[in-house]
C-alpha positions, 0 to 999 in steps of 0.5 A: 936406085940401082935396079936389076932386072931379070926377064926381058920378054913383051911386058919386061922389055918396056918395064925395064926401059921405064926405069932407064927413063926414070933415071935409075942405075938398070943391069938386066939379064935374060935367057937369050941375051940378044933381047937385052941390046935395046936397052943396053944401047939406052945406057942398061949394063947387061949381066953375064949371069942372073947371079950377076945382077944381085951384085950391087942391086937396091932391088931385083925385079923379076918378069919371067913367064911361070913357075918354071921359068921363075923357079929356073933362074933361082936355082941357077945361082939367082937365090943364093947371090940374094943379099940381105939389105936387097929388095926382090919384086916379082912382077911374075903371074905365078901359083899361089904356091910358088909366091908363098914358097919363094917369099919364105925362101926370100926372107930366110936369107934376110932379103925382103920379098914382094909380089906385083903382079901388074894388069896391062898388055905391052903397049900399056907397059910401054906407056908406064900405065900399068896397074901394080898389085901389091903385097909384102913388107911395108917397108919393103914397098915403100923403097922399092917406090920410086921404081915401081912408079916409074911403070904404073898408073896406080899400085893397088896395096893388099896386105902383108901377106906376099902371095895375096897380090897372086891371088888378085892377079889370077882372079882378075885374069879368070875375069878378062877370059870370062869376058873373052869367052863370053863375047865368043860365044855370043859372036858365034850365037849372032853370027849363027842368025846372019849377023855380022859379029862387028855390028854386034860387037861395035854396039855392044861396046859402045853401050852396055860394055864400054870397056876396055877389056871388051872393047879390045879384045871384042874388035879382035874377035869381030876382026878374027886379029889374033896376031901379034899377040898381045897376050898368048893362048898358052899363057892364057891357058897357064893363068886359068889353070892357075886360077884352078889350082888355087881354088881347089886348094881351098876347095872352091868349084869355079865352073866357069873356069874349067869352060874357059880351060878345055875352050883355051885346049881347043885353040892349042889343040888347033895350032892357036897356043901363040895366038892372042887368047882372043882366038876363043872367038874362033873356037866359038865358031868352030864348035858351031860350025860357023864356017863350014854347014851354016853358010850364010853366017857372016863375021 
């Protein structure tokens, strides 16, 4: 296939290098080009513009941060270059919002739009294992196939309906920071009595949650290793508003995310926001005053 690819960030660098390893025709382009080198040395052909890359693509795939960044490079000439018998796949966590509002203005041009917004962090990318969550056209799906089994573990179908896929993203992320911010809480109620929060942590992932998702980010917060970050506390801090947005707009309280919302302010608010969003264990033990007046706790 031949594959554009837009957005060569943690997550979008290894995904685009899957599809060179794949065996796919790959023409990339990102805001700071210096990032496309790596590939373009692997055999990528480098884009002068974002417009560029819908030359002659089977199929875009867009990796880019928010909204924002998404919404940018489609009004810079990206969205009017779409052609019709093209395939745009975006890989992007954006607002429910937004994934309706760029699915319809996709299909007007006569292209075909879907979402797949992926779980993993960039070690999983790297290693083609990601999970892929899925939405839109069938037919659409089906020819953009090869591509996207070249970056994942298992695509995860929803539906029809392109934005559903954003919908299970955002859910899915509220729930790895509920687990974040739970192991948190419960290092710093530890760590309070005299209790090494590594001790805890390592027997509780062992047992109870013997999961990745605890297991990972529950060493980090034990370690205090929030660096390098596998997953920024500002994106952390955008997803859940994200999660915000989405349910007020169907007029759902989600208690626990608005916790998890002013505990990610208060790591941006300390210098955190390029910090793994881990460093909620920090926040945790700041709010108690763990390092200060209760001395005898321990990490």
């Amino acid at each position: 296939m031949k594959i554009g690819f837009i957005g060569l960030g943690e997550m979008g660098r290894p995904m685009a290098a899957n599809q060179l390893k794949a065996g796919h025709q790959l023409t990339v382009w990102n805001r700071s080009a210096e990032r496309a080198g790596p590939l373009v040395e692997a055999g990528a052909s480098l884009a002068a513009s974002a417009a560029d890359v819908a030359a002659d693509a089977d199929a875009i795939l867009l990796m880019l941060a928010d909204d924002h960044a998404l919404r940018s490079v489609m009004s810079a000439g990206l969205l009017a270059a779409i052609k019709p018998a093209t395939v745009v796949v975006n890989h992007s966590t954006v607002s429910v919002a937004y994934a309706r509002e760029l699915s319809a203005a996709v299909t007007a041009l006569g292209a075909t739009y879907v979402a797949a917004p992926v779980f993993g962090r960039p070690p999983v990318a790297e290693a083609g294992q990601l999970n892929i969550v899925l939405a839109g056209d069938d037919a659409g799906i089906d020819k953009v196939r090869p591509a996207l089994n070249a970056m994942a573990k298992k695509c995860w179908p929803f539906g029809a309906i392109a934005e559903q896929a954003n919908v299970v993203k955002i859910a899915g992320n509220l729930m790895i920071a509920s687990a974040i911010q739970s192991m948190a809480e419960a290092s710093a109620l530890v760590r309070a009595h005299g209790i090494e929060a590594g001790g805890f942590i390592g027997m509780m992932t062992q047992t109870l949650f013997a999961t990745p998702v605890y297991s990972g980010y529950g060493s980090m917060i034990a370690e205090r290793r929030y660096e390098p970050a596998g997953f920024k506390a500002q994106l952390g801090l955008k997803d859940v508003e994200l999660g915000l947005s989405a349910a007020a707009s169907v007029h759902l309280p989600l208690p626990i995310a608005g916790v998890i919302r002013d505990a990610l302010l208060d790591a941006l608010a300390h210098g955190g926001g390029d910090q793994d969003w881990s460093v909620l264990g920090d926040v945790a033990a700041r709010r108690a005053a763990l390092d200060g007046r209760r001395a005898r706790a321990t990490w």
